[in-house]
C-alpha angles and dihedrals in degrees: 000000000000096000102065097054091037089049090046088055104034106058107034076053091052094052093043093056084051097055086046091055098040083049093052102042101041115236135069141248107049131239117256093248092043090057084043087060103042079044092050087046097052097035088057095043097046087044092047086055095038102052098096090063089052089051090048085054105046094043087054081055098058085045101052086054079091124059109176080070114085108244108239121228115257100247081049094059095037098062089042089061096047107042081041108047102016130232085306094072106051090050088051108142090009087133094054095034085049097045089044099052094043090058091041084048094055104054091042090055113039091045088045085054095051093053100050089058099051104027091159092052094035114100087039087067095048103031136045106278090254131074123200108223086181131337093278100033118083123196116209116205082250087057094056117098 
């Protein structure tokens, strides 16, 4: 329920603080921490806009822990929430959720960022420099292809 629309904003926006930078500074590609910045940018806002749809999740999970209430539709407790317990409430825990996903949003996409660039050197940056191909097999970074 709340994916689909985070992911819609977060990464066309990502890209499009990219573009902006790259624009800015003059040279592309970017560098890993300057994608980690324009991530960390467009995870927190998307997760800032989105959060009433995490609230409304969250609230029709509570009240599906009891089956024997009928489950209201969405539009239904939405508009609960919102007639009962005002704007406030649908954007409840936006400044931990927000603070949380930027820096979530940093660090997947920078790191996102640092791999595209370099895909044969890759898993060497983010893993040991061995693979185990079994327990008695070992890869060497030579070995990979």
């Amino acid at each position: 329920m709340r994916e689909i629309p985070f992911t819609s904003l977060q990464f066309p926006l990502y890209e499009l603080l990219k573009l902006r930078l790259s624009g800015a500074l003059g040279r592309k590609p970017l560098y890993a921490h300057e994608a980690a910045i324009c991530g960390s940018i467009a995870g927190g806002f998307s997760a800032a806009v989105t959060t009433p749809l995490d609230v409304l999740k969250t609230r029709v999970m509570l009240d599906m822990r009891d089956p024997t209430l009928p489950s209201p539709s969405l539009l239904s407790r939405f508009r609960t929430i919102y007639v009962e317990e005002g704007t406030r409430a649908l954007f409840a825990g936006v400044a931990p959720r927000t603070m949380w996903i930027s820096a979530g949003g940093a660090v997947f996409l920078g790191v996102y960022e640092n791999v595209s660039l370099q895909p044969s050197t890759a898993v060497y940056q983010l893993l040991p420099c061995i693979i185990l191909r079994s327990t008695n097999d070992i890869l060497h970074p030579d070995e990979f292809q």
